[in-house]
PyMOL commands that place a pseudoatom at each C-alpha (Angstrom):
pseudoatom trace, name=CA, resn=UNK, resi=1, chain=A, elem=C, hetatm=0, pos=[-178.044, 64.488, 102.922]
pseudoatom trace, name=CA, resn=UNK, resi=2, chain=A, elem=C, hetatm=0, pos=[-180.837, 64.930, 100.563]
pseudoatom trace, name=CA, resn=UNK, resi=3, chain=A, elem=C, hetatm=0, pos=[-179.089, 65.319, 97.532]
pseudoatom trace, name=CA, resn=UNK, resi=4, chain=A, elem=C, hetatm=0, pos=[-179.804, 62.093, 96.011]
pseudoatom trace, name=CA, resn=UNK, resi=5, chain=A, elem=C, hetatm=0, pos=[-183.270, 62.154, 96.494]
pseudoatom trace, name=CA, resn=UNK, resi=6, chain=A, elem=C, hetatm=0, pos=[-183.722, 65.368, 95.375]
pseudoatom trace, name=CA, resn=UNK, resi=7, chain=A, elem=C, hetatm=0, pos=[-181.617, 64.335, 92.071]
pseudoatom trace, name=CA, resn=UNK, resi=8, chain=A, elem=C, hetatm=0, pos=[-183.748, 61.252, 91.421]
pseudoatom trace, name=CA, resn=UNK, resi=9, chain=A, elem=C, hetatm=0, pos=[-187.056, 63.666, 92.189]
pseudoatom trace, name=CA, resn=UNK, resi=10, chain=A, elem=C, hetatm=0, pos=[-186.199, 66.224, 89.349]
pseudoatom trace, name=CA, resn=UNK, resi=11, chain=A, elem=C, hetatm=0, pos=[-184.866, 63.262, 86.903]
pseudoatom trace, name=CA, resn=UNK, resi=12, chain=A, elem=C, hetatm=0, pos=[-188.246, 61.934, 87.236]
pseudoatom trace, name=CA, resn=UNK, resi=13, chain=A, elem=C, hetatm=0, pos=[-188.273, 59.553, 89.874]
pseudoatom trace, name=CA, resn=UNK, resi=14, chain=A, elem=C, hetatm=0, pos=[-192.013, 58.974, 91.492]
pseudoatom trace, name=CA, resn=UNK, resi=15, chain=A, elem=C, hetatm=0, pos=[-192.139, 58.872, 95.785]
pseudoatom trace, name=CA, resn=UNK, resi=16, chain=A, elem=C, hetatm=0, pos=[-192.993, 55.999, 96.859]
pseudoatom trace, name=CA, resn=UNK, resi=17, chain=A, elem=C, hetatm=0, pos=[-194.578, 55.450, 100.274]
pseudoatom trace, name=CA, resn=UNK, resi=18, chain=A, elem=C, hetatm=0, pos=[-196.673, 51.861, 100.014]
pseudoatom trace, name=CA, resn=UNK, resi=19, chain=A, elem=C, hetatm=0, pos=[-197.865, 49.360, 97.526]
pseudoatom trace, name=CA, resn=UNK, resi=20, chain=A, elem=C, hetatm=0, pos=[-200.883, 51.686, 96.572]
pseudoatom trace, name=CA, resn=UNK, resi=21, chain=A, elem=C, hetatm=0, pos=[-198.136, 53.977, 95.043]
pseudoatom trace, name=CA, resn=UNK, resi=22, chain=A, elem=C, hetatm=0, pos=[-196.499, 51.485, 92.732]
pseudoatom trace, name=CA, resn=UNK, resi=23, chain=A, elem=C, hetatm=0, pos=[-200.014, 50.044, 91.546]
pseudoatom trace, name=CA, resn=UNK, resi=24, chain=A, elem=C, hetatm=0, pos=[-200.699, 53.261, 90.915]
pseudoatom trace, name=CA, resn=UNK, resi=25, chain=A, elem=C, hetatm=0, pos=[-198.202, 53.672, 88.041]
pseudoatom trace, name=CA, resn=UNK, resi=26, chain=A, elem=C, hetatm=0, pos=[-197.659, 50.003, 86.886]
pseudoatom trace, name=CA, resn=UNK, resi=27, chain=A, elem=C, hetatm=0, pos=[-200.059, 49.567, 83.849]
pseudoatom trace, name=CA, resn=UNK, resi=28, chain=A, elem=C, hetatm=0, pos=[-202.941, 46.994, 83.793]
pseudoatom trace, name=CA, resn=UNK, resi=29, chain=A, elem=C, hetatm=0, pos=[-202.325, 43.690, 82.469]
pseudoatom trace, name=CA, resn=UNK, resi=30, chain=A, elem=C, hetatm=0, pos=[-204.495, 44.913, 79.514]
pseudoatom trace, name=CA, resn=UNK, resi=31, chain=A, elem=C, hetatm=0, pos=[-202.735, 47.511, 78.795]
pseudoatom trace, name=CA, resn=UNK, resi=32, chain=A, elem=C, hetatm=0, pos=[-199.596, 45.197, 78.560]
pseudoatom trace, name=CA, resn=UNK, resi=33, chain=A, elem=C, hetatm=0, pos=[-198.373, 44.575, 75.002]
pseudoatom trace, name=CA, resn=UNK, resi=34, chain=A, elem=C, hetatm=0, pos=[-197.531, 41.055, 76.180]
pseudoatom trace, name=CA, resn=UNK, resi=35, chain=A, elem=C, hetatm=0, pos=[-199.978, 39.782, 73.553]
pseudoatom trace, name=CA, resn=UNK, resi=36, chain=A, elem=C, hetatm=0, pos=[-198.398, 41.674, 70.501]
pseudoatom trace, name=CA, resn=UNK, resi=37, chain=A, elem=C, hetatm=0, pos=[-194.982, 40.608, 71.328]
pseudoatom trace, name=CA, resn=UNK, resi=38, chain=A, elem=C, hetatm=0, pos=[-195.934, 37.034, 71.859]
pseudoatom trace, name=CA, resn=UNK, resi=39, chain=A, elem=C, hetatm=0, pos=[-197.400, 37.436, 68.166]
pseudoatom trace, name=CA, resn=UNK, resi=40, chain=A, elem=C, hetatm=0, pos=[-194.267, 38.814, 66.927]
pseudoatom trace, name=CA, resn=UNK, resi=41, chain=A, elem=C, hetatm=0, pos=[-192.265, 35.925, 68.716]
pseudoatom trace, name=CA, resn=UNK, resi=42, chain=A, elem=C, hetatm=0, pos=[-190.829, 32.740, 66.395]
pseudoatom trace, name=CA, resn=UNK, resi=43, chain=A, elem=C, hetatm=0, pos=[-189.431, 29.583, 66.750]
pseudoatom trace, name=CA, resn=UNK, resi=44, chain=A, elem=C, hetatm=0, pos=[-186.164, 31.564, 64.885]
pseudoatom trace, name=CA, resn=UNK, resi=45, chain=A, elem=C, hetatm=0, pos=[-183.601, 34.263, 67.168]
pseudoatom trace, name=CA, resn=UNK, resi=46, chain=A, elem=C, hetatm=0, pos=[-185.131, 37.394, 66.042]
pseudoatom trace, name=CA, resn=UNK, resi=47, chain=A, elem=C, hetatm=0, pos=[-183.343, 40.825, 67.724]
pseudoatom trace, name=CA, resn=UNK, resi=48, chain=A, elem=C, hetatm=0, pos=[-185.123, 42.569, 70.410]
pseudoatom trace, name=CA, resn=UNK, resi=49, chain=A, elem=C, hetatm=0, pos=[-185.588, 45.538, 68.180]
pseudoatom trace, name=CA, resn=UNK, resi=50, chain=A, elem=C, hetatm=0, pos=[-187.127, 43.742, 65.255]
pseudoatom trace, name=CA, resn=UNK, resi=51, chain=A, elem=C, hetatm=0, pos=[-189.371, 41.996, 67.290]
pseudoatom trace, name=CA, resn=UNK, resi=52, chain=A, elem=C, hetatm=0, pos=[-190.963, 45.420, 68.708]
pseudoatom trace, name=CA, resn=UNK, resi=53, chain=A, elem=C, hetatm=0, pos=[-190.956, 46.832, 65.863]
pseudoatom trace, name=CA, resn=UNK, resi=54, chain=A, elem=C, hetatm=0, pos=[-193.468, 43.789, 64.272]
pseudoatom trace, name=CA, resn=UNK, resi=55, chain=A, elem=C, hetatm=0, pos=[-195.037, 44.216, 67.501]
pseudoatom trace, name=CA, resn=UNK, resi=56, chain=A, elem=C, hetatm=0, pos=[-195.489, 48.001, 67.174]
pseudoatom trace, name=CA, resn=UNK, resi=57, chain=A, elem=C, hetatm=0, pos=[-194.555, 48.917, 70.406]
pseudoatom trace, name=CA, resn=UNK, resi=58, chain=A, elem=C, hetatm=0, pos=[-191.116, 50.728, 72.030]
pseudoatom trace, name=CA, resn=UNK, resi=59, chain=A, elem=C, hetatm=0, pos=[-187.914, 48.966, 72.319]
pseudoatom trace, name=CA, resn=UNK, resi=60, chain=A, elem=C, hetatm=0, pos=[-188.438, 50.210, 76.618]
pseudoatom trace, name=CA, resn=UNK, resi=61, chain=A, elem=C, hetatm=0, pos=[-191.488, 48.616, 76.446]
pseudoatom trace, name=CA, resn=UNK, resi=62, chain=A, elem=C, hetatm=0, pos=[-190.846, 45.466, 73.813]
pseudoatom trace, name=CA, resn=UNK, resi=63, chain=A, elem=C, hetatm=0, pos=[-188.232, 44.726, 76.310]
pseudoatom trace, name=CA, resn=UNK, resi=64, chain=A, elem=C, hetatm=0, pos=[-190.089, 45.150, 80.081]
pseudoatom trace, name=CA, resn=UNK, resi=65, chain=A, elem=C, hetatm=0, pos=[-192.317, 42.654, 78.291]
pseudoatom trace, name=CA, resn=UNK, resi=66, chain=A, elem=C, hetatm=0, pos=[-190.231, 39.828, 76.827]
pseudoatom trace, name=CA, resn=UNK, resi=67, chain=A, elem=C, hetatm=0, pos=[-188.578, 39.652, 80.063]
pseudoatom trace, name=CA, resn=UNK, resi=68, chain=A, elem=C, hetatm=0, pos=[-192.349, 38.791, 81.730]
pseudoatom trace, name=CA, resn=UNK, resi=69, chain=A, elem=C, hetatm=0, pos=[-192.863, 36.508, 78.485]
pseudoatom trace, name=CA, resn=UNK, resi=70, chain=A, elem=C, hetatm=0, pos=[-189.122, 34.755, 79.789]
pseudoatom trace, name=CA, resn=UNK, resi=71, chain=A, elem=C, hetatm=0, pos=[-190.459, 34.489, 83.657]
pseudoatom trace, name=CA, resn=UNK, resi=72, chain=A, elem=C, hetatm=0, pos=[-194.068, 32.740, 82.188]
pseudoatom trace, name=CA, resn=UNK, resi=73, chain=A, elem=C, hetatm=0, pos=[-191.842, 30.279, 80.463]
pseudoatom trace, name=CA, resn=UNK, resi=74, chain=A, elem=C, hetatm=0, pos=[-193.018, 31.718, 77.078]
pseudoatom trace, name=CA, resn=UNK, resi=75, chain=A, elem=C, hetatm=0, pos=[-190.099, 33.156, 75.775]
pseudoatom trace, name=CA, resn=UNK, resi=76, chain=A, elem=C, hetatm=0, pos=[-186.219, 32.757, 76.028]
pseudoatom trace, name=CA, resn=UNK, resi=77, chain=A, elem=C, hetatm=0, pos=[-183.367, 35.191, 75.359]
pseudoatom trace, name=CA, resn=UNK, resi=78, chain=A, elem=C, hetatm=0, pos=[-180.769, 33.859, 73.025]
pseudoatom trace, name=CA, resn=UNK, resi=79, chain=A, elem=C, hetatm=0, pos=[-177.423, 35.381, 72.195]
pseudoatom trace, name=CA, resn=UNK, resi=80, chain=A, elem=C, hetatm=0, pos=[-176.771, 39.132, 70.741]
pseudoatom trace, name=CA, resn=UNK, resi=81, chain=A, elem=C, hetatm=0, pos=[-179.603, 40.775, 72.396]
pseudoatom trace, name=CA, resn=UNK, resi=82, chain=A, elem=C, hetatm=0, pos=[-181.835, 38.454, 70.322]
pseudoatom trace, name=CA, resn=UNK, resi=83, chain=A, elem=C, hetatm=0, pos=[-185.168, 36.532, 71.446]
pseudoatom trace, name=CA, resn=UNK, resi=84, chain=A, elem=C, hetatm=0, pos=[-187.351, 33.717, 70.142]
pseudoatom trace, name=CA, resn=UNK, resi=85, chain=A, elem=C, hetatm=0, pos=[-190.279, 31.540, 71.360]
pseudoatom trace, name=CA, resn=UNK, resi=86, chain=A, elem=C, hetatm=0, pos=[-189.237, 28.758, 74.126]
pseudoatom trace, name=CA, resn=UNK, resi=87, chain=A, elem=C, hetatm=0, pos=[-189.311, 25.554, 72.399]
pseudoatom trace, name=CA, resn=UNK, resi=88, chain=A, elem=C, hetatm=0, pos=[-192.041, 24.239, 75.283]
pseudoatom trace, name=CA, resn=UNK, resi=89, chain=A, elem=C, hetatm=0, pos=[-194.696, 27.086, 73.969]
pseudoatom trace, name=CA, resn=UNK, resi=90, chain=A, elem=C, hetatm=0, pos=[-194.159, 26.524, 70.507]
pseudoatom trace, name=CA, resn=UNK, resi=91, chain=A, elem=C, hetatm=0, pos=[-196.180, 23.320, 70.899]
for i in range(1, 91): cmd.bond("trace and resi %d" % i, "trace and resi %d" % (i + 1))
show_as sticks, trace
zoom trace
């Protein structure tokens, strides 16, 4: 019965018994590269891996953020895996 836990466990996976856990691992708002990917944002569809890459950061990462850019209202995903600044926070 343990089998899938035990597969997650030695894949990587992290136990998780409260909310202290999960703060434990997520980074810091600082530490976010939120601000280098907003800088790397245009007005223009750019793709997800261009926009990293101007941002200097990982694709896994570029991507955790833009999605928290798109929730703030900051950023919207367009067609092809692509990603520009909303039109509201270009002004």
């Amino acid at each position: 019965m343990s089998r899938g836990c035990l597969a997650l466990l030695r894949a990587g996976a992290r136990v998780c018994a409260g909310a202290a856990d999960v703060l434990a691992v997520v980074p810091a708002p600082e530490d976010r590269p939120d601000a280098r990917l907003l800088d790397a944002l245009s007005s223009e569809p750019s793709p997800a891996e261009r926009i990293a890459e101007r941002a200097g950061v990982p694709i896994a990462i570029a991507l955790g953020a833009l999605l928290r850019l798109e929730w703030a209202g900051i950023a919207e995903p367009c067609p092809g895996g692509r990603w520009r600044r909303a039109p509201e926070a270009s002004a």
